[in-house]
Structures are given as structure tokens and as C-alpha cells.
C-alpha positions in Angstrom: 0.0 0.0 0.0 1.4 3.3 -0.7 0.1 6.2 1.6 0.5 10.2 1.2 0.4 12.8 4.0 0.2 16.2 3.7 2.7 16.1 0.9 4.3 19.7 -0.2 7.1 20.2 -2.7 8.5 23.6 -3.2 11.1 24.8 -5.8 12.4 28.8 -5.7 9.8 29.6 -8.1 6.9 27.4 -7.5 5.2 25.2 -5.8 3.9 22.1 -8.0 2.3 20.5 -4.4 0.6 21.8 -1.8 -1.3 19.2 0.5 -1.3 16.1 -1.1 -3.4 13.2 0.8 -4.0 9.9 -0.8 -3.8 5.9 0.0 -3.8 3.5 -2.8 -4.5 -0.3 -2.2 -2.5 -3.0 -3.6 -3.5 -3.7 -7.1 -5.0 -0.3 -8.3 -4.3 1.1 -11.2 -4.7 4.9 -10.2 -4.2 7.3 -13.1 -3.1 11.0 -12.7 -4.7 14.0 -14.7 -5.2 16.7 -15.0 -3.6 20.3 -16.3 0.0 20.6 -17.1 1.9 22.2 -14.4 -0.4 21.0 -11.3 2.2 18.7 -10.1 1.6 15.5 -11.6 4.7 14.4 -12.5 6.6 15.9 -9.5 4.2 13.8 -7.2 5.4 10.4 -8.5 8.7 11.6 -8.5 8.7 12.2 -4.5 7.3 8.5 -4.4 10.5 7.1 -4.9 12.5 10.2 -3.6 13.7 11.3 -7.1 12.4 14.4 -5.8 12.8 15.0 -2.3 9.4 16.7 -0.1 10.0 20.0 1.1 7.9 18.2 3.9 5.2 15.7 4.6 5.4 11.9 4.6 5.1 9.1 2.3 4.7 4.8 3.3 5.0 2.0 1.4 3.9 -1.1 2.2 3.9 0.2 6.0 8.0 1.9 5.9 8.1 5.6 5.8 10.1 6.3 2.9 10.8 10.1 4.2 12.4 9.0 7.3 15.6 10.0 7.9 17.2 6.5 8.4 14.9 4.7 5.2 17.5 2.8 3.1 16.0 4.4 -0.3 17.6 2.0 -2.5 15.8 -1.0 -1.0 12.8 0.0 -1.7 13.1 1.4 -5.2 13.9 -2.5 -5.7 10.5 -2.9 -5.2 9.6 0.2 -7.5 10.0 0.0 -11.0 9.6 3.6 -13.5 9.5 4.1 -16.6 9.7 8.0 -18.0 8.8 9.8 -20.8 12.4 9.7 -22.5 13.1 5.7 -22.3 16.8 6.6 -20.0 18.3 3.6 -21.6 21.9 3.3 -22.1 23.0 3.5 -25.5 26.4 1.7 -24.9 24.8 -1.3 -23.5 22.5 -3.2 -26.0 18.8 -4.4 -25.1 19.4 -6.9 -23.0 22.3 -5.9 -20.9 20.0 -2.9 -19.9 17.6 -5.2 -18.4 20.0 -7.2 -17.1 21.6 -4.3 -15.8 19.7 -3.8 -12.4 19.3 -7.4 -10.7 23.3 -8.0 -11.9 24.6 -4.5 -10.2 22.6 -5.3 -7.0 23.3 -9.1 -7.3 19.8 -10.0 -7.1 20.6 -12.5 -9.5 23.4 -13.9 -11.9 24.1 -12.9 -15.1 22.1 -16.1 -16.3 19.4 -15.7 -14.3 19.2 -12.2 -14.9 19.6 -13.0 -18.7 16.6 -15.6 -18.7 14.5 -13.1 -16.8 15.4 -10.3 -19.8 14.5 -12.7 -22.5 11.0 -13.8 -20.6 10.1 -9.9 -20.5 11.5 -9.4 -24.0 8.6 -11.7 -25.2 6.2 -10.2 -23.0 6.8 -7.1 -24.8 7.3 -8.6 -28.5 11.0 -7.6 -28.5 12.8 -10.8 -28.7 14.5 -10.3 -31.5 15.9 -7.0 -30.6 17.8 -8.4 -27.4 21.1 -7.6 -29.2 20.1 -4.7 -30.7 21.7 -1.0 -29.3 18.8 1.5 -28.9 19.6 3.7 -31.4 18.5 0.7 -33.8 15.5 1.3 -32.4 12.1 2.9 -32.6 10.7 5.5 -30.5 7.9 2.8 -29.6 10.1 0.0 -29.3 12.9 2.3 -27.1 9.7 2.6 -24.5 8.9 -1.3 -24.4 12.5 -1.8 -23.6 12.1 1.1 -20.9 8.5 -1.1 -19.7 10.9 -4.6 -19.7 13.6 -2.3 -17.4 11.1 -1.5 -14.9 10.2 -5.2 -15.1 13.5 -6.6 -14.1 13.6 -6.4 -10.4 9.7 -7.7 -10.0 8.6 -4.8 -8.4 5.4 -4.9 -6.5 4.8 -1.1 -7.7 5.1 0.4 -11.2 5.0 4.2 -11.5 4.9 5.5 -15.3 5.4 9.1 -16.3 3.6 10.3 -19.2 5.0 7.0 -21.4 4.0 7.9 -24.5 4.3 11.2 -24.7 7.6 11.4 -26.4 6.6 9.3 -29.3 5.2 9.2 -32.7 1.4 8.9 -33.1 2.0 6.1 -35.0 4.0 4.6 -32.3 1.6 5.4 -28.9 -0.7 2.0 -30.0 1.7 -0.6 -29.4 3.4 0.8 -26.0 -0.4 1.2 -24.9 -1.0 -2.1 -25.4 1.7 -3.5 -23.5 0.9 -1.2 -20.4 -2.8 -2.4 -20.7 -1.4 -6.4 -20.7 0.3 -4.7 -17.4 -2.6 -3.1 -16.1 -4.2 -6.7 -15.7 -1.5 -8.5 -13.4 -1.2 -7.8 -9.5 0.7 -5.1 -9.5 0.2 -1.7 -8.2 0.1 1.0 -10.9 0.7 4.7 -11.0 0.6 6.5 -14.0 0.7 10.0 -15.0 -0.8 10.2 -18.5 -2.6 12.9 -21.1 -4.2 10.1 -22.9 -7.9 9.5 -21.7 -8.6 7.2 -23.9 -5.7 5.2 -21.6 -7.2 5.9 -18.9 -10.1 4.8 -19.5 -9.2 1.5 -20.5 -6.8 0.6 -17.5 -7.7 2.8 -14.1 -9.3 1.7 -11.1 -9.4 5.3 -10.0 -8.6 8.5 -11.4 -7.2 11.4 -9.4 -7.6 14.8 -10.9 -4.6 17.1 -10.1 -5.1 21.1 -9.7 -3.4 23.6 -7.7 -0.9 21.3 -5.7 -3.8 18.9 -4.6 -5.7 16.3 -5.5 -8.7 18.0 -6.2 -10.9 15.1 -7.3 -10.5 11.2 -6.4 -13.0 8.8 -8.3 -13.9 6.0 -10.5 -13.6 6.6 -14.4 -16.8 6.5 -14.9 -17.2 9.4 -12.1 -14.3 11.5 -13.0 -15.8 11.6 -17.1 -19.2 11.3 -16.9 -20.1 12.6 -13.7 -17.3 15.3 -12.2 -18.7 16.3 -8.6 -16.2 19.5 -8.8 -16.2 23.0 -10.4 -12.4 22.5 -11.9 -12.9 18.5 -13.1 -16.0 19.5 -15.0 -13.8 22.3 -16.8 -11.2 19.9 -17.4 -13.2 17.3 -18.7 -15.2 19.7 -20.7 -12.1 21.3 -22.0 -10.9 17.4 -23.2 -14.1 17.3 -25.6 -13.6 20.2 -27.1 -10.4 21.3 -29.9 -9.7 25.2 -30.8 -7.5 25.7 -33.7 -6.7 29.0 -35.2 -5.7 29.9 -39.3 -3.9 33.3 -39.3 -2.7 33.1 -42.9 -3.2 31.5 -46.3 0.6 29.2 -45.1 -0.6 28.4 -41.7 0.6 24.4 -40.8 -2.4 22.6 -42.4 -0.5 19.0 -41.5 0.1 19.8 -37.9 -3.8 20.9 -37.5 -4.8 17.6 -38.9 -2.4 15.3 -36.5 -4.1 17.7 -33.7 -7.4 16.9 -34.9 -6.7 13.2 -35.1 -4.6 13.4 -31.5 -8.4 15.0 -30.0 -10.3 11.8 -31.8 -7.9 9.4 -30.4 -8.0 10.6 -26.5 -11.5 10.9 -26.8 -12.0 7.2 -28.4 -14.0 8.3 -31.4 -14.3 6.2 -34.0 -12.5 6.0 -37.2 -15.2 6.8 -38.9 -16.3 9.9 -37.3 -12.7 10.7 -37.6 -12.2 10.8 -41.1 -16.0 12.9 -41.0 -14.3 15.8 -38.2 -10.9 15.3 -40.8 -12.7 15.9 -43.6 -15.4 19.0 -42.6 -12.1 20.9 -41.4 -10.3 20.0 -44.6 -13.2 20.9 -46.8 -14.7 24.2 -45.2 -11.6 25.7 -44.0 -8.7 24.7 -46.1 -10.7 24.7 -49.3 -13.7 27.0 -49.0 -12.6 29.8 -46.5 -8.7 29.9 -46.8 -9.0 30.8 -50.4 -11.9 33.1 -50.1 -10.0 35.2 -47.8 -7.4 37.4 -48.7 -5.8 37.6 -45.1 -8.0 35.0 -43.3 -8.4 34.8 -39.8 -10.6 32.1 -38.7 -11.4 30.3 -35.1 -12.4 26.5 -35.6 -14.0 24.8 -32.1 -15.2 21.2 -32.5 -16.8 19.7 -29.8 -17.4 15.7 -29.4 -20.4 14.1 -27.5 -19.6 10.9 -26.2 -23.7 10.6 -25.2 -24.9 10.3 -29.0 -21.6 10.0 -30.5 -21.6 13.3 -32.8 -19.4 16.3 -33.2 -20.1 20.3 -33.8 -17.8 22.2 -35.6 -18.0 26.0 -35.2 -16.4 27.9 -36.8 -15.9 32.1 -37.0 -13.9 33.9 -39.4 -13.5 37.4 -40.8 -14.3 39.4 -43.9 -17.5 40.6 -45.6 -20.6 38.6 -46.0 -19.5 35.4 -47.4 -21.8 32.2 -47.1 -19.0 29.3 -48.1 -21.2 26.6 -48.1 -23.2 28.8 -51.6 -19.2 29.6 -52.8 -16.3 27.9 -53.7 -15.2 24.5 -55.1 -18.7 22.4 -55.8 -16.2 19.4 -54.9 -16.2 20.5 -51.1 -19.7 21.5 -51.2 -20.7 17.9 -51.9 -18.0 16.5 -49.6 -19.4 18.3 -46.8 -22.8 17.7 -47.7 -21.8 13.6 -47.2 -20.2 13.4 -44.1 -22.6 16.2 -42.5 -26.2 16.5 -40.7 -26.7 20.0 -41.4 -24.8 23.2 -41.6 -26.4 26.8 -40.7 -24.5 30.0 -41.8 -24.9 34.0 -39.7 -23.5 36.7 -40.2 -23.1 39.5 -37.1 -21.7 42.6 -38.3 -20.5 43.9 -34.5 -18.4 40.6 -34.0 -14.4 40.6 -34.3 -15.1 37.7 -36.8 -18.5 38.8 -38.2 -19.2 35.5 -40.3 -20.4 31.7 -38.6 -20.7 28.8 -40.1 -21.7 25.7 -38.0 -21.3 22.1 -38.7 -22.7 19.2 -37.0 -21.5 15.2 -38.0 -21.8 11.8 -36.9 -22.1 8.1 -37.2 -25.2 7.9 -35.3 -24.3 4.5 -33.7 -23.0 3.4 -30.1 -21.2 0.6 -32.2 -19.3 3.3 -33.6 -17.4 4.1 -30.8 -13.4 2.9 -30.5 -13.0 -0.6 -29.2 -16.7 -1.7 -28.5 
């Protein structure tokens, strides 16, 4: 059991915890979110001292950890973590790194630690990369290494910080999967993550972070569908909905679709609604408005509801009357008028961006939804 009292971590400038209070049973998977900056990261840092408390106390498994005579190092052997930059050693190859650990503190031999690398190698699909360095290495494959690492030693306790954050989007699937596999041993699981749709799948209980504290402690299905606080609702609300703004006719039109398809996959929507969001922001603002506008300026918001699984594009932008959806290519126009339920057009002279054009889409189906 791991146990948190009135935990506060100060640096010169800030203070990324307050009062932090928590227990967490043997065997929970408790997930961390919240806003960046609120401390997430720092907290499961002071679990295993890699950031010292400015004061409070910490227990695992009944040993206070911040005493001043607690022999750290014995109890990270019963801690494994894996970060959001892999910290392998690039001189040693795969195997040696896991091996690495139970060798140095002669938990085991060099076989025994050897057979245990190659049994966690195949838990992770790596095998064949045990003699690999990791700069052979994908981004994805460098983090199932990191995974296998924190594996070595058996540890009761597994605290992850932000794992896939450093990685391709074409890479987050597979290092997801392994920590789901994870999520469904015994072990005790901490893990500080921006993907929801993670969270979701693996957590027992979700503490939201704000402030320095823990300002919400629930179930999943609490913390999303039914926030008992003023800051959680904001946070989840703020989750469901993507801003993106076009300041010129060059603005990055590829980075506003992997944003776009980064919001579908931490809200688990569906391929197909996917492509139908991908395509109404392709099709109304980078082929109808962009052009149409000499110097464009235009705020898109889409909004998903997870209740009936559809999403509302609104979107403001500048210039003179100008209805898109009666101008511009006929190609978009029937485009939008196939992956769309309806689309209303205003125009308010006294706003900054006088002209509206609202899109709703959908799939219509629970089915629809990623993974069911």
C-alpha cells in the first residue's frame, strides 16, 4: 500500500504541491490528470525520492520512505519507472539494460538475470531486438524496452510518467497495449498520462490534479461522466472540445490535422467519425474559407459528445458577408454535404469575426465508438 500525507514540494519559483493526501490499495491502477503544471509528475517523482518533499510523509507497504534512516535504495527495488524519455543506455545493448539492475545489486546472476530479460522481452514482443543497441530502435520499441527495465527487479509497484508522450502517433498504440497487458497483473500502478482514452481502459481510480492537490478522487466513470467538482467538470469539458486557429493563407495545415486526429484518439471516437471531423475541417476551411479570404483569420472549435456520438464544428472567421457553403469548389460542397447533418450559416456585423458557419457530424451508432 502506498500512503500520502500532507505532501508539499516547493522549488524557488513554485510550488507544483501543496497538500497532497492519498492511499492507494495494492493492485489499483490509479491514473493522474489533469492540467500541465499541477504537479503531476513531481508527485510520483517524491514516491521514490527522485524528488525529495519540502515536507510531509510518504509509506510503502507500511515503511516511511521520508524517514531519515529509510535505506532508499531498497525500496526502489520494489519500484520500477519508466519515464517519458526511455533513459536507456546506449552503450549497452537491449538486454544488458535489463539485465543491468538485478546483476549491479546481485539479485541475480548474469544467467538468471539474462533468462528473466529474454521472458520480459517476449512479454513485450522484442525478442529479436535483445542484441540490438537502442539507437536501432524505434521511438515505440525504445519505451517497451524502458517497460521490460522496470520489469526486471519484480517490483510490487510500477510508476509510469507520461510513457507515450515522447513518441510518434504512430508509435503510442503498441506501447499502450503492452501497459494495458500490465494493467491486468497484481501489480500496483501509477501513472501520469494525457491520454484518456488510456485511462479509461486501465484505471481503477482517477485522481484529478489542480493547484498542488488532489482535487478530485473517483472512479472513471465518475471523474468523465459525472465530475462532482467545479475545476474537473472544466477539465473534462475542455478534453471534448479542440480550438485551432488559421492566421494566414501558409498556416501548418499537417500539424492541424495530427491535432485533430490526436483530439479523436484521446476521446475514443471512432475511425469513422474521424475521417467525417478530418474531412469538414479540410473541406470548409482549407478549401472553401482559406482561399476566399485574402488575409484569413478564422477560429475553428469542434466539440465531441460521447452521449450520442456526434461532433459540432463551429467555426468564425473574418471578412464581408460570405456564405462558403453557396461559394467555392462544388467538390467541397458535396464532400461536406456527405459526411454532414446540417450546416447553418450567420453573419453578425458587431463581432471581431463577423461571419459563422456551424457544422454538426456523426455516425449515429453506439457501435461506432473505438474498441466496443
Amino acid at each position: 500500500m502506498i500512503k500520502i500525507e500532507h505532501l508539499k514540494k516547493e522549488f524557488p519559483s513554485s510550488v507544483p504541491l501543496r497538500d497532497v493526501n492519498a492511499e492507494i490499495q495494492d493492485g489499483e491502477v490509479v491514473a493522474i490528470i489533469g492540467p500541465s503544471g499541477t504537479g503531476k509528475s513531481t508527485l510520483l517523482r517524491c514516491l521514490n525520492l527522485l524528488e525529495k518533499p519540502t515536507s510531509g510523509r510518504i509509506w510503502i507497504d507500511g515503511e516511511e520512505i521520508t524517514a531519515p534512516k529509510c535505506d532508499i535504495r531498497k525500496i526502489r527495488q520494489r519500484m520500477g519507472m519508466v519515464f517519458q524519455t526511455f533513459n536507456l543506455f546506449g552503450h549497452m545493448t537491449v538486454i544488458e539494460n535489463i539485465m543491468m539492475s538485478p546483476v549491479d545489486l546481485k539479485i541475480m546472476s548474469r544467467q538468471e538475470a539474462y533468462d528473466r530479460g529474454m521472458e520480459l522481452l517476449r512479454t513485450v514482443g522484442l525478442t529479436e531486438k535483445a542484441l540490438n543497441y537502442p539507437d536501432e530502435l524505434s521511438g515505440g520499441q525504445k519505451q517497451r524496452v524502458a517497460i521490460a527495465r522496470a520489469l526486471a527487479m519484480n517490483p510490487g509497484i510500477i510508476l509510469l510518467d507520461e510513457p507515450t508522450s515522447a513518441l510518434d502517433p504512430n508509435m503510442v498504440g503498441e506501447v499502450q497495449a503492452v501497459i494495458r497487458d500490465l494493467s491486468r497483473t497484481d501489480k500496483t500502478m501509477v501513472i501520469v498520462t494525457h491520454a484518456m482514452d488510456l485511462v479509461r481502459a486501465i484505471a481503477t481510480r482517477v485522481f484529478f490534479m489542480d493547484d498542488g492537490i488532489i482535487y478530485e478522487d473517483g472512479t472513471p466513470e465518475q471523474i468523465f461522466n459525472r465530475p462532482q467538482c467545479d475545476r474537473t467538470r472544466w477539465f473534462i469539458r475542455h478534453l471534448k472540445v479542440l480550438e485551432l486557429t488559421v492566421e494566414s493563407r501558409d498556416y501548418d495545415f499537417l500539424g492541424m490535422t495530427t491535432q485533430i486526429q490526436t483530439y479523436c484518439s484521446r476521446n475514443q471516437i471512432s475511425p469513422k467519425l474521424t475521417n467525417h471531423i478530418q474531412l469538414v475541417f479540410e473541406e470548409a476551411v482549407h478549401c472553401l474559407m482559406v482561399p476566399a479570404l485574402e488575409n484569413p483569420r478564422i477560429h475553428a472549435a469542434v466539440e465531441y459528445s460521447d452521449v450520442d456520438l456526434t461532433a459540432q464544428w463551429n467555426i468564425r472567421y473574418n471578412g464581408p458577408r460570405l456564405d462558403v457553403t453557396q461559394n467555392g469548389e462544388k467538390l467541397a460542397h458535396t464532400v461536406l454535404a456527405g459526411v454532414t447533418r446540417g450546416m447553418e450559416y450567420t453573419y453578425d456585423e458587431s463581432a471581431e469575426l463577423p461571419n459563422q458557419l456551424v457544422l454538426r457530424t456523426g455516425v449515429g451508432q453506439a457501435s461506432e465508438r473505438t474498441g466496443e
